[in-house]
VEXTILO-673799 format. One record per residue: chain; z, x, y of N, C-alpha, C in turn; residue number from 1. Coordinates in steps of 0.05 Angstrom, whole numbers, plus 32768, in hexadecimal, padded with zeros to 4 digits. Example, Ala and Ser with C-alpha at 12.3 -4.5 7.8 and 13.67 -1.06 7.14 Angstrom:
BEGIN
<chain = A | n.Z = 809C | n.X = 8108 | n.Y = 7F8E | ca.Z = 809C | ca.X = 80F6 | ca.Y = 7FA6 | c.Z = 809C | c.X = 8108 | c.Y = 7FBE | resi = 1>
<chain = A | n.Z = 808E | n.X = 8101 | n.Y = 7FD3 | ca.Z = 808F | ca.X = 8111 | ca.Y = 7FEB | c.Z = 809D | c.X = 8102 | c.Y = 8001 | resi = 2>
! end
This chain:
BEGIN
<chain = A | n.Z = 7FDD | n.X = 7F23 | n.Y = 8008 | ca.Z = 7FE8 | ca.X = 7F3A | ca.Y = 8016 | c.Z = 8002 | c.X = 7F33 | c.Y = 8024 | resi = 1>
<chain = A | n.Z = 8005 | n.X = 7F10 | n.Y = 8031 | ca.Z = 801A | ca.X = 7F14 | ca.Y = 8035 | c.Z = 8038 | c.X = 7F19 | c.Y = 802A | resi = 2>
<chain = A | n.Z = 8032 | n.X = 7F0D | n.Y = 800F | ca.Z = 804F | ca.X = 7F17 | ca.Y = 8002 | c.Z = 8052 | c.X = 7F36 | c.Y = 8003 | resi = 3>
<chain = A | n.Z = 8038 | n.X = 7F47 | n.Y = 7FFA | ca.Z = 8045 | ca.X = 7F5C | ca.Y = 7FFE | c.Z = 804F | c.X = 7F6A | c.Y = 8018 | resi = 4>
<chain = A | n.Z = 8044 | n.X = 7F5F | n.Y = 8035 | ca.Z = 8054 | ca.X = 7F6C | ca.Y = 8043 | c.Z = 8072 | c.X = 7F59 | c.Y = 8047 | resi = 5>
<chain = A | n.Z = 8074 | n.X = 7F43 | n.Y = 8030 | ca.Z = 8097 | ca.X = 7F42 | ca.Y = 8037 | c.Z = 809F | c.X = 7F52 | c.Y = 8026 | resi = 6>
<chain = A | n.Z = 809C | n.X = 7F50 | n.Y = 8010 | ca.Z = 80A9 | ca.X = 7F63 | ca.Y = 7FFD | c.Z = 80AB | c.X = 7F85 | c.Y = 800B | resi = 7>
<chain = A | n.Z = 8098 | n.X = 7F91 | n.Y = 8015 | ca.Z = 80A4 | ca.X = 7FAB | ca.Y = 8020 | c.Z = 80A9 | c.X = 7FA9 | c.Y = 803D | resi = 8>
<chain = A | n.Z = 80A9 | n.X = 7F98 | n.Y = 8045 | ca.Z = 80B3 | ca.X = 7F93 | ca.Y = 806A | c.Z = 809F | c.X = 7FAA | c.Y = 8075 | resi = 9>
<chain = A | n.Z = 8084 | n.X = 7FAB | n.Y = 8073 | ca.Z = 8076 | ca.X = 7FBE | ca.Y = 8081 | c.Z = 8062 | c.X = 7F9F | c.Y = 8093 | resi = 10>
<chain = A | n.Z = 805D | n.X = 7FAE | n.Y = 80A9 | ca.Z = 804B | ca.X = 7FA7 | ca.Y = 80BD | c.Z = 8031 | c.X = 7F97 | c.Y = 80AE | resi = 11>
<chain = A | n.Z = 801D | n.X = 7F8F | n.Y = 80B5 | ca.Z = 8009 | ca.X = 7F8C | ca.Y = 80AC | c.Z = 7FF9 | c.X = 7F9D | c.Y = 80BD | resi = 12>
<chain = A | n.Z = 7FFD | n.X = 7FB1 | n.Y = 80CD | ca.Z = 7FE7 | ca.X = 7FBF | ca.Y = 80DB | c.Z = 7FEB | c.X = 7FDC | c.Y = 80CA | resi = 13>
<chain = A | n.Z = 800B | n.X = 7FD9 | n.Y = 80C0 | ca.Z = 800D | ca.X = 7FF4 | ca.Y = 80B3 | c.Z = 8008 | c.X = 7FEC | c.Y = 8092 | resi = 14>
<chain = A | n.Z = 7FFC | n.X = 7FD9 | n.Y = 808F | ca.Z = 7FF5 | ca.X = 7FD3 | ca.Y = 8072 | c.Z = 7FD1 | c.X = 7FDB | c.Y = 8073 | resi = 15>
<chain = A | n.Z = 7FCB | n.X = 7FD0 | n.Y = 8089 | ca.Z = 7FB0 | ca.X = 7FD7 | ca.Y = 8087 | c.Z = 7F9F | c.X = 7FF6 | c.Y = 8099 | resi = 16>
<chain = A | n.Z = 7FAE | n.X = 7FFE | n.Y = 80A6 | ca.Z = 7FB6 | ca.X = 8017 | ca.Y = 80A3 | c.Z = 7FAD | c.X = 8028 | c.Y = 8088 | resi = 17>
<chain = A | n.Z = 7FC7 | n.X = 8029 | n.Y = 807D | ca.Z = 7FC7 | ca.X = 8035 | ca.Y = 805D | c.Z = 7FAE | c.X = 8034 | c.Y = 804F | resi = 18>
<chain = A | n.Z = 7FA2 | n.X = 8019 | n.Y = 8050 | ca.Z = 7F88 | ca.X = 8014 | ca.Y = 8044 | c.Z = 7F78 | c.X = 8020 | c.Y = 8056 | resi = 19>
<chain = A | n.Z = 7F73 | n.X = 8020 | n.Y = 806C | ca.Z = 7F5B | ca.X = 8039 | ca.Y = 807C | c.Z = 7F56 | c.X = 804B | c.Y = 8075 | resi = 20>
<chain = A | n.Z = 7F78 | n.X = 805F | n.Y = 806E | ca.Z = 7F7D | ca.X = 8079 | ca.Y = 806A | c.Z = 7F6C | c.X = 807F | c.Y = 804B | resi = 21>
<chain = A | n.Z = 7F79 | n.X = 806C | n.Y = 8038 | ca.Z = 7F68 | ca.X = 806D | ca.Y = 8020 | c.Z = 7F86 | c.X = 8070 | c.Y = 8013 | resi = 22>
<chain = A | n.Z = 7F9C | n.X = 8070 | n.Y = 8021 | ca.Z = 7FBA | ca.X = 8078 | ca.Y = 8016 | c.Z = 7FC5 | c.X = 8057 | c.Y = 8007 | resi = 23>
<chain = A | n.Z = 7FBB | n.X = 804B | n.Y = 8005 | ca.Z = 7FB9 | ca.X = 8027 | ca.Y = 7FFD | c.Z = 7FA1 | c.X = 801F | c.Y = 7FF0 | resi = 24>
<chain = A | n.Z = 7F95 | n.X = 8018 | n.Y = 7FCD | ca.Z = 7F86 | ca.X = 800D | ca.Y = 7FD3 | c.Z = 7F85 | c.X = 7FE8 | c.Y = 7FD0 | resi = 25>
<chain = A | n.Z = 7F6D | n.X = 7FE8 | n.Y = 7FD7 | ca.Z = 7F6B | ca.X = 7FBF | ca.Y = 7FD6 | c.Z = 7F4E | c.X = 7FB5 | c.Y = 7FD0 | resi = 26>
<chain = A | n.Z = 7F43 | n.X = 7F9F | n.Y = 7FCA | ca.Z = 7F2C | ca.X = 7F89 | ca.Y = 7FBF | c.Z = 7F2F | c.X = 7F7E | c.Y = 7FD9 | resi = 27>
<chain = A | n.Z = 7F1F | n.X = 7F6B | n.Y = 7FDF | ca.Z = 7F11 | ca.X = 7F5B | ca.Y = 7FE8 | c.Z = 7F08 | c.X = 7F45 | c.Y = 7FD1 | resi = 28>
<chain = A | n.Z = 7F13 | n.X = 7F2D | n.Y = 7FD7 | ca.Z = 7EFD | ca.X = 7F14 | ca.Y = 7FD1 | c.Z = 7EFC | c.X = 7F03 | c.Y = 7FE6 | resi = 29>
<chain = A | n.Z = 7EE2 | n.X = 7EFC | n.Y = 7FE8 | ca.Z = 7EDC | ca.X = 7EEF | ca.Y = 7FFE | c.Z = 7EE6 | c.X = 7EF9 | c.Y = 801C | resi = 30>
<chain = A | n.Z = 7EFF | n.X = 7EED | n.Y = 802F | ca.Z = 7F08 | ca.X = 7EF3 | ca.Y = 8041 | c.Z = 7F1B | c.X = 7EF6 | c.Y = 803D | resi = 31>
<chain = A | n.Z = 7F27 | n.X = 7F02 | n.Y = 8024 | ca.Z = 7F49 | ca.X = 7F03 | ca.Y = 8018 | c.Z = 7F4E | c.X = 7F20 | c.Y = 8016 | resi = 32>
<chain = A | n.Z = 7F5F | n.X = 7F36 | n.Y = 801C | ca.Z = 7F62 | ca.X = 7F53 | ca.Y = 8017 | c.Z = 7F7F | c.X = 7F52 | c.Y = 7FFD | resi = 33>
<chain = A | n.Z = 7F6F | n.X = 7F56 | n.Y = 7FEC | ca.Z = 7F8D | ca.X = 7F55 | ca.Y = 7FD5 | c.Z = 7F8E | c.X = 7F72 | c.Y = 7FCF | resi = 34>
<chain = A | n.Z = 7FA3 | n.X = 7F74 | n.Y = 7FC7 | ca.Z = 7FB7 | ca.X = 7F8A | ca.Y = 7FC4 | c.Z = 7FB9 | c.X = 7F8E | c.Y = 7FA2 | resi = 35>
<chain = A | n.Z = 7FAF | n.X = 7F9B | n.Y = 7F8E | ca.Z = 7FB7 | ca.X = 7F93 | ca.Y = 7F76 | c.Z = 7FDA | c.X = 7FA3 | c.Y = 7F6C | resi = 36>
<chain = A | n.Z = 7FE0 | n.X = 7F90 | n.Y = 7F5A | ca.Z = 7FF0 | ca.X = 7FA0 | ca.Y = 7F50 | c.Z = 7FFD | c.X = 7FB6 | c.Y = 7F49 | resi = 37>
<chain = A | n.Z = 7FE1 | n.X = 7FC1 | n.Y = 7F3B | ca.Z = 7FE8 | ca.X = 7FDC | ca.Y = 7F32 | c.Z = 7FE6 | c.X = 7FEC | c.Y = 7F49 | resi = 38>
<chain = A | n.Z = 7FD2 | n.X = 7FEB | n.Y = 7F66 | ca.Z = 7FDD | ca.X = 7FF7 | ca.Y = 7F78 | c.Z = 7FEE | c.X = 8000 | c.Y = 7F83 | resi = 39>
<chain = A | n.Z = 8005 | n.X = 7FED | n.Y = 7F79 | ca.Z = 8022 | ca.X = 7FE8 | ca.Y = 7F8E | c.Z = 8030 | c.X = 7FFD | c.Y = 7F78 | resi = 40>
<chain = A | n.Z = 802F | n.X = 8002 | n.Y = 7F61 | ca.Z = 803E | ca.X = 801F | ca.Y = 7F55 | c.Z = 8035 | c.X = 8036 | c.Y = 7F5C | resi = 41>
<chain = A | n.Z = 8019 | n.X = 8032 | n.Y = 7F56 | ca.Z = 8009 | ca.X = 804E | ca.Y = 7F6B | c.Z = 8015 | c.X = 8052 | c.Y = 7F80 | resi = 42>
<chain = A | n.Z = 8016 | n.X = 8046 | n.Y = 7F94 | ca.Z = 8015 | ca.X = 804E | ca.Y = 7FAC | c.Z = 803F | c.X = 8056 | c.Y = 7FB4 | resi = 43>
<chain = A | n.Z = 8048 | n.X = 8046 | n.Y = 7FA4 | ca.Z = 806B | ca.X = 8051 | ca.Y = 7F9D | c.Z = 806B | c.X = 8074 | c.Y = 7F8F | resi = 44>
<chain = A | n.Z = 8057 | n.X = 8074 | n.Y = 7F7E | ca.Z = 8057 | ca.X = 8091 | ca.Y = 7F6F | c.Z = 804F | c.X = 809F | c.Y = 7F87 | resi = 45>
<chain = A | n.Z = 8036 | n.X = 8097 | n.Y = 7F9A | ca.Z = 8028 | ca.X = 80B6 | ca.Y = 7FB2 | c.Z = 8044 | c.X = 80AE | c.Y = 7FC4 | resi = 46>
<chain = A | n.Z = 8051 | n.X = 80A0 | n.Y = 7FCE | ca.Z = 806E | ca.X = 809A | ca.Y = 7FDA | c.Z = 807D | c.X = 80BD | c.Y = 7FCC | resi = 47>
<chain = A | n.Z = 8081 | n.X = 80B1 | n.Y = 7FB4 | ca.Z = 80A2 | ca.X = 80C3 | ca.Y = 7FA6 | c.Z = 808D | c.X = 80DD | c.Y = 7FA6 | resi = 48>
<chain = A | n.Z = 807C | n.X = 80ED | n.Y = 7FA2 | ca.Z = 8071 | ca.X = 8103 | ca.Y = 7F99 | c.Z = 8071 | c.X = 8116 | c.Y = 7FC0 | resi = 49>
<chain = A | n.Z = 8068 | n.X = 80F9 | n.Y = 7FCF | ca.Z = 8073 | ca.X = 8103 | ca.Y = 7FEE | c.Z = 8082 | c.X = 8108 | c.Y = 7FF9 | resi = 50>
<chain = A | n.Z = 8096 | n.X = 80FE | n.Y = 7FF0 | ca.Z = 80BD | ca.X = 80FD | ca.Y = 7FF6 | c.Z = 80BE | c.X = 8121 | c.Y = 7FE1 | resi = 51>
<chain = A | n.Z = 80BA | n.X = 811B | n.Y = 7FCD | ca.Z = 80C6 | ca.X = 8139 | ca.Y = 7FBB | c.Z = 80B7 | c.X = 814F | c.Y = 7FC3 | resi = 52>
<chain = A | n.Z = 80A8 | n.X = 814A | n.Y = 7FCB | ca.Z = 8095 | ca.X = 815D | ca.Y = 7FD9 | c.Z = 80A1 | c.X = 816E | c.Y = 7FF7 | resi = 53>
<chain = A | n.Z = 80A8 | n.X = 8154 | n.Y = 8002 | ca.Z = 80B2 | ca.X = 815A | ca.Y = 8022 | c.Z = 80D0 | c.X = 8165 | c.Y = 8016 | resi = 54>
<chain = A | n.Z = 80E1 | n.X = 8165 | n.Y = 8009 | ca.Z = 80F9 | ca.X = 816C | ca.Y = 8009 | c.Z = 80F4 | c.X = 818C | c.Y = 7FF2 | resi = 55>
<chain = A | n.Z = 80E7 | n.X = 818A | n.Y = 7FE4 | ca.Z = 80DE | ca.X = 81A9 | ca.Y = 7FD9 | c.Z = 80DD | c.X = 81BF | c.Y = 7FED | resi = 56>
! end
């Protein structure tokens, strides 16, 4: 998880956040919260569909 909050410069409270909301999802192994891959396009697509949305 930490690379991904360097890669998007978000918080880690607003990373896990997102995952509360259900707006992020993630696994668990063991004591580890990973983030998969294909999440991180998902969650760029509910991003752009909210942006074109708000400016419609």
């Amino acid at each position: 998880m930490h690379t991904w909050l360097t890669v998007w410069s978000l918080s880690r409270s607003v990373i896990y956040e997102q995952i509360r909301s259900g707006r992020l999802r993630s696994v668990t192994q063991g004591r580890t919260r990973l983030i998969p891959a294909s999440v991180i396009s998902e969650y760029v697509g509910l991003l752009e569909r909210e942006a074109q949305d708000g400016c419609a």
